[in-house]
C-alpha positions as CSV (number, residue, x, y, z in Angstrom):
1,X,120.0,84.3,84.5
2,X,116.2,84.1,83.5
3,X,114.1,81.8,85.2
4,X,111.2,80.6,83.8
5,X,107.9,79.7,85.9
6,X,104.1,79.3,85.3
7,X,103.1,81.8,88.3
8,X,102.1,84.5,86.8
9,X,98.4,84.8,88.1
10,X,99.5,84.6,91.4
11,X,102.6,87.4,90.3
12,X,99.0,89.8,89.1
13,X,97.5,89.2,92.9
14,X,100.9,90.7,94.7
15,X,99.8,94.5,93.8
16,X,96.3,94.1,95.2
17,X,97.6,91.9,98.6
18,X,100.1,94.9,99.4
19,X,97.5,97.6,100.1
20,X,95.0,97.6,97.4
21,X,96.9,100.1,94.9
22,X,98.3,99.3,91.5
23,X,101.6,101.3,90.6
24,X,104.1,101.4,87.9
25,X,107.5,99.5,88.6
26,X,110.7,101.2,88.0
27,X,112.1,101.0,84.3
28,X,115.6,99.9,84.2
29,X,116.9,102.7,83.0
30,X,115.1,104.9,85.4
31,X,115.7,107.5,87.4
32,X,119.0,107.2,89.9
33,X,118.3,106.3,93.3
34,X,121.1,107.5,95.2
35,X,119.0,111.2,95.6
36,X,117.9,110.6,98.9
37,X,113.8,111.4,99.3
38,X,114.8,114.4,102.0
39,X,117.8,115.5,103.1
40,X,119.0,117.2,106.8
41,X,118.6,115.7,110.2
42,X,120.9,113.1,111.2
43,X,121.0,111.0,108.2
44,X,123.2,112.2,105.3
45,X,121.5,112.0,101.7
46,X,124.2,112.6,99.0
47,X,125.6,110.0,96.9
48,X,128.8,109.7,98.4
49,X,127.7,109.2,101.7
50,X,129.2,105.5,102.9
51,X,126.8,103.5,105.7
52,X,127.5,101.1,107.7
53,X,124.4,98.9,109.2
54,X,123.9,96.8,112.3
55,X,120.6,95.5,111.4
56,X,118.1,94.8,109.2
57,X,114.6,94.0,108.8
58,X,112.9,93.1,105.2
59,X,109.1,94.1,104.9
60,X,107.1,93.4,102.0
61,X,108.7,94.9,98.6
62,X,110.4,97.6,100.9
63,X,113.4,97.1,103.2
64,X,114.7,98.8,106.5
65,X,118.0,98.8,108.3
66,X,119.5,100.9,111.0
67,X,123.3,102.6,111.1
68,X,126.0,102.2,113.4
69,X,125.4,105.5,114.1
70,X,121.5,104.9,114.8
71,X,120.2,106.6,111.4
72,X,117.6,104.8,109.8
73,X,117.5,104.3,106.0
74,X,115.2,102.0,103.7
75,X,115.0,101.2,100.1
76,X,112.2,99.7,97.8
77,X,108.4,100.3,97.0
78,X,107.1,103.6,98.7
79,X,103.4,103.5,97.8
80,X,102.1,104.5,100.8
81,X,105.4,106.4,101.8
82,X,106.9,103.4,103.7
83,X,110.8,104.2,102.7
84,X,109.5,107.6,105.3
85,X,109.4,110.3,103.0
86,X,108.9,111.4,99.3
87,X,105.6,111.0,97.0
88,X,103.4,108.1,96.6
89,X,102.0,107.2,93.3
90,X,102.8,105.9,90.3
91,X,104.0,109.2,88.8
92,X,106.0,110.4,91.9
93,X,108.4,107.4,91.5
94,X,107.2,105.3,94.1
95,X,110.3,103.2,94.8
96,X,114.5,103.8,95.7
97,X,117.1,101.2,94.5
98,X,119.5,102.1,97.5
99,X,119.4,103.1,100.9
100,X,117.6,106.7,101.7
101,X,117.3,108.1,104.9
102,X,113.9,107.8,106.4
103,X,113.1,111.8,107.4
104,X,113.3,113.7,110.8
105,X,116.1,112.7,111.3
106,X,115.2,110.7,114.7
107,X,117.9,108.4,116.2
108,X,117.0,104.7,116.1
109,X,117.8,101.4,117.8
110,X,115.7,99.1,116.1
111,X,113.5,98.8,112.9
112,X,110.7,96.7,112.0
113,X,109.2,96.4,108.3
114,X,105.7,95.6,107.6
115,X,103.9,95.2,104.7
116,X,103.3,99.2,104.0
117,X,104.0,100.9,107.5
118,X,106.7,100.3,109.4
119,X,108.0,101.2,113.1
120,X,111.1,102.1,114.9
121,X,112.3,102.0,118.7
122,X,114.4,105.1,119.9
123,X,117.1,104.9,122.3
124,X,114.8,106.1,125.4
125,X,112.0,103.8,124.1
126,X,109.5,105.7,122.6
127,X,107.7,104.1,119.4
128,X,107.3,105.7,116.1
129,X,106.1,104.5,112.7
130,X,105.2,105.7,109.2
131,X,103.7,104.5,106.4
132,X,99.9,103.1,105.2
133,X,97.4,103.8,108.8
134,X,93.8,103.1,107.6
135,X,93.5,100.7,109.9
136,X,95.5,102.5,112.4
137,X,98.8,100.2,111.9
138,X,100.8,103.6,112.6
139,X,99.5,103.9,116.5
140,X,98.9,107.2,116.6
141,X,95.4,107.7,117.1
142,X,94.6,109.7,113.4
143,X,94.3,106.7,110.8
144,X,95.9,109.5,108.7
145,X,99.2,108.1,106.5
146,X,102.5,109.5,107.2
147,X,105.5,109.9,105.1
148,X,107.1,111.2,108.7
149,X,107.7,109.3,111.5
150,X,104.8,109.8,114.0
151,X,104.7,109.0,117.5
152,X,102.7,106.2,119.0
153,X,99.8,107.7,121.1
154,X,99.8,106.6,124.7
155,X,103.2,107.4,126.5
156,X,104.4,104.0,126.7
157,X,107.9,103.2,126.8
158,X,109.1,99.9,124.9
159,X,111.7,97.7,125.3
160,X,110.9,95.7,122.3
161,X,109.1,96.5,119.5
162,X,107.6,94.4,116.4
163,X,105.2,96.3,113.5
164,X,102.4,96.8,115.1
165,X,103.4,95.8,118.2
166,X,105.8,96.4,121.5
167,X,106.7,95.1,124.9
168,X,106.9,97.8,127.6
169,X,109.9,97.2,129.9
170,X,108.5,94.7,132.1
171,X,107.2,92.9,129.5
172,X,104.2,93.4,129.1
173,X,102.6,93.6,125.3
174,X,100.9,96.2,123.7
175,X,99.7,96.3,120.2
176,X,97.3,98.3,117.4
177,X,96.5,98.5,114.1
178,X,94.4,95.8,112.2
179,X,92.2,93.2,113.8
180,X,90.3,91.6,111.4
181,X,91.3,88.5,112.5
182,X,92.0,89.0,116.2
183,X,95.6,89.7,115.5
184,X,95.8,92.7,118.0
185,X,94.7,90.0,120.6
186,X,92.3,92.2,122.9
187,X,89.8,90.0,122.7
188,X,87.9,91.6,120.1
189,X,88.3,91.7,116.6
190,X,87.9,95.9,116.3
191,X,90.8,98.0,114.6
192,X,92.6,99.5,117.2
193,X,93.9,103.4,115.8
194,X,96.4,103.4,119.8
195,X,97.6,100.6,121.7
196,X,96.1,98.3,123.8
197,X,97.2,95.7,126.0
198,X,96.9,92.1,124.7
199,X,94.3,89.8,126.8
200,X,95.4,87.4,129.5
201,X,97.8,89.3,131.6
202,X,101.2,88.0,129.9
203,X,104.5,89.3,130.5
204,X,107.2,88.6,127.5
205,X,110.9,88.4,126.3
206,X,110.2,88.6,123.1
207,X,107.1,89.0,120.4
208,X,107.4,88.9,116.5
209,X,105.3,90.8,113.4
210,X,102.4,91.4,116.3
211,X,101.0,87.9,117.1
212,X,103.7,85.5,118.7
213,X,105.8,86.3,121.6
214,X,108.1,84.2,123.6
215,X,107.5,84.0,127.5
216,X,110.6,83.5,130.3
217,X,110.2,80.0,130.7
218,X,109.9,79.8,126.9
219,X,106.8,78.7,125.8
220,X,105.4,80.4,122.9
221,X,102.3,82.3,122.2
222,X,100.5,82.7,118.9
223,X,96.9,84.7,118.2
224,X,94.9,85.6,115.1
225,X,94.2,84.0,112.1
226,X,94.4,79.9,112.7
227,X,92.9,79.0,109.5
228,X,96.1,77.5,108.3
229,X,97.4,76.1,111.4
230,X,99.7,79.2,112.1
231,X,98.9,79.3,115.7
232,X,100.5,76.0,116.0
233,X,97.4,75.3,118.0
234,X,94.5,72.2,116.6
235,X,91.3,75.2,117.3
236,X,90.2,77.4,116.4
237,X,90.1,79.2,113.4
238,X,91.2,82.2,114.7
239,X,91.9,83.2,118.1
240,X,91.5,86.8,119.4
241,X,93.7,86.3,122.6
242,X,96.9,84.5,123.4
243,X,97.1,81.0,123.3
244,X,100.3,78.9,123.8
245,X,101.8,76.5,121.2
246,X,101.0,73.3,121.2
247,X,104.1,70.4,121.7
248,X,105.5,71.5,124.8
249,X,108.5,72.7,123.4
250,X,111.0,75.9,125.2
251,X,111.3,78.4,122.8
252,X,114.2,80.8,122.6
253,X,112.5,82.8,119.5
254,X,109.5,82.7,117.3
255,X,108.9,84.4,114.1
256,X,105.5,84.6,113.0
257,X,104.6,85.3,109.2
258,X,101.3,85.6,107.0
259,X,100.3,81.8,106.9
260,X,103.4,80.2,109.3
261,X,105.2,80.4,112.1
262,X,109.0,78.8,112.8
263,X,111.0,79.2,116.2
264,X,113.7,78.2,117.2
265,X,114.3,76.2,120.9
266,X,116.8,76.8,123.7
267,X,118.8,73.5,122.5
268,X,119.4,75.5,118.9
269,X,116.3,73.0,117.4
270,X,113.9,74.8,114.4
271,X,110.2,74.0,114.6
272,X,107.4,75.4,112.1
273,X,103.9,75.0,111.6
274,X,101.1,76.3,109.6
275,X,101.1,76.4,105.7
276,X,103.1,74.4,104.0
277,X,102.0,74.2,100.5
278,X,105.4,75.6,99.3
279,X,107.8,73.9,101.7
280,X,107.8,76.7,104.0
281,X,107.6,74.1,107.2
282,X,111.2,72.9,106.3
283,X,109.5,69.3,105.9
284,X,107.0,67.4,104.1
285,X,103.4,67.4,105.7
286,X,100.7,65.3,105.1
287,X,97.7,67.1,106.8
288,X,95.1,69.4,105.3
289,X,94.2,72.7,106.2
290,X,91.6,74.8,104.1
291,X,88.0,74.1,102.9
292,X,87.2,71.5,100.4
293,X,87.3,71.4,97.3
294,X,91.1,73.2,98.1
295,X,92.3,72.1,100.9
296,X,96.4,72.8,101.2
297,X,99.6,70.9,102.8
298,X,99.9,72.2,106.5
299,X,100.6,71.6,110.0
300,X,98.5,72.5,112.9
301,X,101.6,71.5,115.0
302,X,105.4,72.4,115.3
303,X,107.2,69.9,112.9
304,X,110.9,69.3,113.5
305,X,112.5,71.1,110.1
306,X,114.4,68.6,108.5
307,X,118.7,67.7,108.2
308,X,119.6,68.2,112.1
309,X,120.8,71.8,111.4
310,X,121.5,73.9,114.8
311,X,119.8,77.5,114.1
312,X,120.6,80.8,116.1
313,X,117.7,82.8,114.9
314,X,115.3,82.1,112.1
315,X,113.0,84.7,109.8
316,X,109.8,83.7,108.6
317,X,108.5,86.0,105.9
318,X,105.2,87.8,106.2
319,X,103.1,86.9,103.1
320,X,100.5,85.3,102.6
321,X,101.8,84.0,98.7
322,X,105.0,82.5,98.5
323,X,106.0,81.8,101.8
324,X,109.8,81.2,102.8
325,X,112.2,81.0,105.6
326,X,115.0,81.5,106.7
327,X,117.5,81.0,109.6
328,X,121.4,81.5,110.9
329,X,123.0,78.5,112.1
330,X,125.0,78.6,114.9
331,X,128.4,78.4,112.7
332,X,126.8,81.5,110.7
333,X,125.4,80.0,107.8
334,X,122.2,80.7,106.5
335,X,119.5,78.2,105.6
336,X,116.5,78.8,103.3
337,X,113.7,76.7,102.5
338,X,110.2,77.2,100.9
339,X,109.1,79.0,97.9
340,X,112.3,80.4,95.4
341,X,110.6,81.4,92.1
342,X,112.4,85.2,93.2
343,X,115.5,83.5,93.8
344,X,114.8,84.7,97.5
345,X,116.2,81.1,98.8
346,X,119.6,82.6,97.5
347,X,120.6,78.9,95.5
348,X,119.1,77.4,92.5
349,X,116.1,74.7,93.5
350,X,115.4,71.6,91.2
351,X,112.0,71.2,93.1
352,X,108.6,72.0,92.2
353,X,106.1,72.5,94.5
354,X,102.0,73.2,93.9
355,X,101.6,77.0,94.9
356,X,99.1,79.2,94.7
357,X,95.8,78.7,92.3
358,X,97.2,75.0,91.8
359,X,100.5,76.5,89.4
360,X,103.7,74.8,89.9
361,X,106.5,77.0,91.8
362,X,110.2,76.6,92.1
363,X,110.7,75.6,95.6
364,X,112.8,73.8,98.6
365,X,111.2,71.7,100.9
366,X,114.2,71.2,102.9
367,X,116.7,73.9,104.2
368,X,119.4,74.7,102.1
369,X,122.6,76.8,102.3
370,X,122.6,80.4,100.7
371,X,125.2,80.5,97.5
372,X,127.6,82.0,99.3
373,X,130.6,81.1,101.7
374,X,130.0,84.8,103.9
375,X,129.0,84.1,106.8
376,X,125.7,86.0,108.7
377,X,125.3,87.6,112.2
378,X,121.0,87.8,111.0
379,X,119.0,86.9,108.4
380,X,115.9,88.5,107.4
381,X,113.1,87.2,105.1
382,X,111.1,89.7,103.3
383,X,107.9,88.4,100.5
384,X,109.8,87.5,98.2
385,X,113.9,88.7,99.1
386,X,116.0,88.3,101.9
387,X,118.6,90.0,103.6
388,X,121.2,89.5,105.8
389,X,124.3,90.8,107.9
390,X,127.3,89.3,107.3
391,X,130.2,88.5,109.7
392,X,131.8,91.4,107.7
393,X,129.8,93.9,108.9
394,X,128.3,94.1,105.4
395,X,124.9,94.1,104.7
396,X,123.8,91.6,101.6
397,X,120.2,91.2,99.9
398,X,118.6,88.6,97.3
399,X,115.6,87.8,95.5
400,X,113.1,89.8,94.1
401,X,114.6,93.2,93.1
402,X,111.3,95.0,91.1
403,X,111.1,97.6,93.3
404,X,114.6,98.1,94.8
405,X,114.1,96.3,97.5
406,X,117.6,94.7,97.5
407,X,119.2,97.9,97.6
408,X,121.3,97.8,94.5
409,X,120.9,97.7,90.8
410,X,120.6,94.6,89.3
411,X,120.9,92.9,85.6
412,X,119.3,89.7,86.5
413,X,116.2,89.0,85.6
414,X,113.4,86.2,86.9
415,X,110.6,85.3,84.7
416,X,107.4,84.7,85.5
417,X,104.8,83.4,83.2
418,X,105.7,83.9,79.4
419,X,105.9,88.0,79.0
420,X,106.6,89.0,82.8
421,X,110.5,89.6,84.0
422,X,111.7,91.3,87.3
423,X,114.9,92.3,88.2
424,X,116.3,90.1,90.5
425,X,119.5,89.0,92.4
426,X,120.2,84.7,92.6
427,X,122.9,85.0,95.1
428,X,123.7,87.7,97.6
429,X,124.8,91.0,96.6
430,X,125.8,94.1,98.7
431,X,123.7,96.7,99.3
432,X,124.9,100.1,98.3
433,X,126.6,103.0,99.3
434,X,128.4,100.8,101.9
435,X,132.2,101.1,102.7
């Protein structure tokens, strides 16, 4: 199925948005991706290995899950070694099509995926992370990149942990890496190369992609860039510490991405605010955010997402073009709405909404159901795929598929612009090399 949109500037800013480097994307008939990128430790690495996963987590074109048996594999782009070993580089093949174990052979609990770094939580709580560090995103004091899991300097021991972020037992939250924008939320807006405690003495249950967190009595918490109403807060443009969401509302999660923010409430409710100009809210907006003569749809407030649905969890990816979200409803279904020209909704859109530099893009400004009657334990929205676990215990990606990032070889093609096509996946598809 070829789908034909009139994106393709925006398509020609992805390479420089996702770390500044320009790389070749697989060919088709390229090499096979079941070699895994290093073999030993814990993980196996041949091609008849069979995984099973427990969870998931989708980063930018690269994706991340975690084993029944604690071993962590990911799949995709691995320009700045994010997929945790191999070569970078366009002529080192900088990308897998199925699942490859991430190297040194580490057990692992849980998994977040960033844009080009991600981080992982071991059983007794220590942090580790690999990928792109120039801005210290890694944690471990060097700013060197790793294609290895290093350990994150300090000693601390995490109960929770987000990409670049983690919440010691008690609660409280540490976090490092870039601060351009406040986003570490020390106060300062100084790149942080270890971790530092974030400003105002808060203790958590739960904090997502670095910059919202959930307290006890749920209220949430959002801090960094504001520009776009993302902190669901009226001022200012960018906060460097903590500062709760407007609306009053009691939050039972919050996922925060690149330009918007969604969470669900204790009564099963989903709220979002922040950009909106490609539906991304769940609901039309009528508000501006942005400087003239450009100003874009948004809401500086949490808007009620449209249709009544009752949501478990919800995923809000973390770019910054082409926003989308996600979420499980509490019969297992999953939900997408926002921007679709990847196909990373998972259903065909007859909407068209104004995206980025004013070209039109396929889109869904209300939540709609995923192609599929499987049902979902989690969903997980990457930039422009998603993944989810399914009631089955299998795990299932869709979207964009350029760089492997759904795990599995696929024919389908999305178009973009009048020469451009990438591999892609309309509906959900299993990810290989499961039983």
């Amino acid at each position: 199925m070829i789908r034909k949109v009139s994106y393709a500037l925006a398509l020609a800013l992805v390479p420089l948005l996702a770390c500044q480097e320009q790389i070749s994307s697989p060919a088709a008939d390229g090499p096979d991706s079941d070699v895994a990128l290093k073999k030993g430790g814990k993980p196996g690495g041949g091609r008849n290995e069979v995984l099973s996963f427990r969870l998931v987590s989708s980063g930018w074109l690269h994706t991340c899950a975690v084993t029944e048996t604690d071993a962590a594999y990911c799949w995709g782009r691995n320009n700045w070694f994010q997929l945790g070993g191999g070569s970078k580089g366009a002529g080192a093949r900088p990308y897998r099509n199925s699942p490859t174990p991430v190297a040194g052979g580490l057990s692992i609990v849980a998994v977040a995926a960033g844009g080009s770094h991600n981080c992982a939580l071991t059983p007794a709580g220590e942090a580790y992370c690999w990928g792109a560090n120039s801005a210290g995103e890694l944690g471990d004091g060097t700013g060197a990149t790793s294609s290895e899991p290093v350990a994150v300097a300090g000693g601390l021991t995490f109960g929770v942990l987000s990409h670049s972020c983690g919440l010691t037992l008690s609660g409280v939250p540490h976090c490092w890496g870039s601060n351009y924008t406040g986003q570490v939320g020390d106060g300062t807006q100084t790149d942080r190369f270890s971790p530092v405690p974030v400003a105002g003495g808060h203790v958590f249950t739960s904090i997502d992609a670095g910059t919202c967190a959930v307290r006890a009595d749920g209220t949430a918490y959002c801090w960094g860039d504001n520009r776009n109403g993302q902190l669901g807060a009226p001022s200012p443009e960018r906060s460097t510490v903590p500062l709760a969401v407007s609306g009053g509302l009691t939050f039972a999660q919050v996922s925060r991405g690149g330009d918007h923010a969604c969470g669900v409430t204790t009564d099963g409710d989903a709220y979002c605010w922040g950009f909106n100009r490609e539906g991304q809210l769940g609901t039309p907006t009528t508000e501006l955010c942005g400087d003239p003569p450009n100003p874009q749809p948004c809401s500086r407030v949490p808007l009620k997402v449209t249709g009544g649905l009752k949501f478990a969890s919800i995923s809000v990816n973390g770019g910054s073009i082409g926003g989308h979200t996600c979420g499980v409803t509490v019969t297992g279904e999953v939900y997408c709405w926002g921007f679709n020209g990847f196909s990373q909704l998972g259903a065909a859109t007859s909407e068209t909404c104004v995206g980025h530099l004013d070209l039109d893009a396929p889109c869904s400004t209300v939540p709609i159901r995923v192609s599929t009657s499987q049902t979902f334990t989690s969903v997980s929205a990457g930039s422009f795929h998603t993944c989810g676990m399914g009631t089955d215990g299998i795990l299932y990606c869709w979207g964009d598929n350029e760089f492997g990032q759904v795990g599995t070889r696929t024919s389908e093609t999305c178009q973009w612009g009048i020469n451009e096509e990438r591999r892609c996946s309309t509906t959900p598809i299993r990810v290989a090399k499961q039983g």
